[in-house]
N, C-alpha and C positions, 0 to 999 in steps of 0.2 A: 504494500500500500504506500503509497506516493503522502510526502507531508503537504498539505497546501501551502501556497505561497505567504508568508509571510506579511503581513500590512499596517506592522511597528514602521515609523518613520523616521529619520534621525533629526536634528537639530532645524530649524525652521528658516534656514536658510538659500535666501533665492537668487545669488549672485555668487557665482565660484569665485572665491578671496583670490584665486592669482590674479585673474586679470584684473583686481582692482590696484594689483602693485603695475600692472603693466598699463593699462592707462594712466597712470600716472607718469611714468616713466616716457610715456609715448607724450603728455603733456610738458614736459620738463625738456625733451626732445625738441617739441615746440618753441616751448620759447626761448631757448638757445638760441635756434636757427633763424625765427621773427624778429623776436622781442631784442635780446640782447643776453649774450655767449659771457658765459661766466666760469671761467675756465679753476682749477684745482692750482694755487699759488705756489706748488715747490714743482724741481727739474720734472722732466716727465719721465724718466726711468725711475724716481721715486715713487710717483705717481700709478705709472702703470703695476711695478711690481706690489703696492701696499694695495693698491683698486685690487689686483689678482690674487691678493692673501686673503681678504675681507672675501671676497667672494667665494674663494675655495672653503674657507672656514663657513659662509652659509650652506656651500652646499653639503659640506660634512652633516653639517645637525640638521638640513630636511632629511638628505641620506638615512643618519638615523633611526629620524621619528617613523620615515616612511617602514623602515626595518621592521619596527617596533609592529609597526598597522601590520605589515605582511607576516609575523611570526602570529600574530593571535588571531588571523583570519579578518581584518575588519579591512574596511575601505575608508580611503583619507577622505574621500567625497563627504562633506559634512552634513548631506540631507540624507545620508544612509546611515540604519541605525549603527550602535555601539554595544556589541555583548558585554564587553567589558572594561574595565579601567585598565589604562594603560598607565605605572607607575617606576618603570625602568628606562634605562639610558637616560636619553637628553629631558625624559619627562619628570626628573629628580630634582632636575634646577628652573623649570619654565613651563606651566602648564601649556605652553602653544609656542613647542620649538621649532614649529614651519612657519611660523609667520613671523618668528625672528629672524630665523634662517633666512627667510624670505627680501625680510628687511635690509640683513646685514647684507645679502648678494645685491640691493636693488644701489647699497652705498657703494660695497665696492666697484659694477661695475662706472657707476657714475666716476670716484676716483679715475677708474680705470682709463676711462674713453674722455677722461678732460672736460667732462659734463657736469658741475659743481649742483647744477639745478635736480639732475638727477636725483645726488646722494642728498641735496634738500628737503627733497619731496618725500625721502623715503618716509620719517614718519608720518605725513601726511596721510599717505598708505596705509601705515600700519593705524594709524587714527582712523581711517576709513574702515577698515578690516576691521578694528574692534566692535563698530555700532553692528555692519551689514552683518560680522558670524561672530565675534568670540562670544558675544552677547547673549545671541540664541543660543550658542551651543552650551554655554554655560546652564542656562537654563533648563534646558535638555537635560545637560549631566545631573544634573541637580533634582532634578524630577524623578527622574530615571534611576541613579543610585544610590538617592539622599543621604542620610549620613556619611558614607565612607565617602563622597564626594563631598561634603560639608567638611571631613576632617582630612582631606587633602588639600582644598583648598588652606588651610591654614596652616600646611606645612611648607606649599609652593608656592613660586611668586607667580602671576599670572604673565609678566613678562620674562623682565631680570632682576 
């Protein structure tokens, strides 16, 4: 006998958080090129090789979290449920190591590519990303595993 399909929902979110770092970034792009270029103030071999740490170091800790999703079977897609709390690796220091990761890669590549507006806007991003999902999802978590997610939240920072 077949289980029926499942029709728990995850977090009440209706916009996928990357691309709101990536409009951003696509807007920062913008006004570079329009508005007025505001370039990263030290040599550019400083530049590029610090943009290409900051960025590897983001993509280290999504790397991670995404780890983390794929060993307990869940999907990082935020409007799919959660069987479970995820409380190991990068999720010991940061309830939401992909949208830091996310952050830190949107700074360095701005570093990177001499785009100062860029690594500007990153929290702008991440200020946007907290109303459109952390919010829900919090909510979610909350609903969904109350206590132990009430006594996690008070041991992790929801950032840094």
């Amino acid at each position: 006998m077949t289980k029926p399909p499942s029709t728990e929902r995850g977090a009440n979110v209706k916009f996928p958080p990357p691309l709101i770092f990536v409009i951003w970034i696509l807007i920062a792009i913008g006004i570079y090129y329009i508005v007025v270029p505001m370039r990263v103030p030290v040599d550019r071999i400083i530049s590029v090789a610090g943009g290409l740490l900051l960025t590897a170091v983001g993509v280290a800790i999504v790397a991670s979290a995404r780890i983390h999703f794929s060993r307990t079977g869940q999907s990082p897609i935020p409007w799919k449920p959660s069987p479970e709390l995820i409380l190991r690796g990068p999720y010991t220091f940061t309830r939401n190591p992909m949208y830091v990761g996310v952050t830190i890669i949107q700074i360095g590549l701005g570093i990177a590519f001499n785009n100062l507006w860029i690594s500007l806007f990153a929290p702008l991003a991440l200020l946007t990303t907290h109303f459109v999902a952390v919010l829900p999802e919090e909510r979610y978590l909350s609903e969904k595993f109350g206590e132990s997610y009430k006594t996690y939240l008070t041991r992790v920072r929801r950032y840094l």
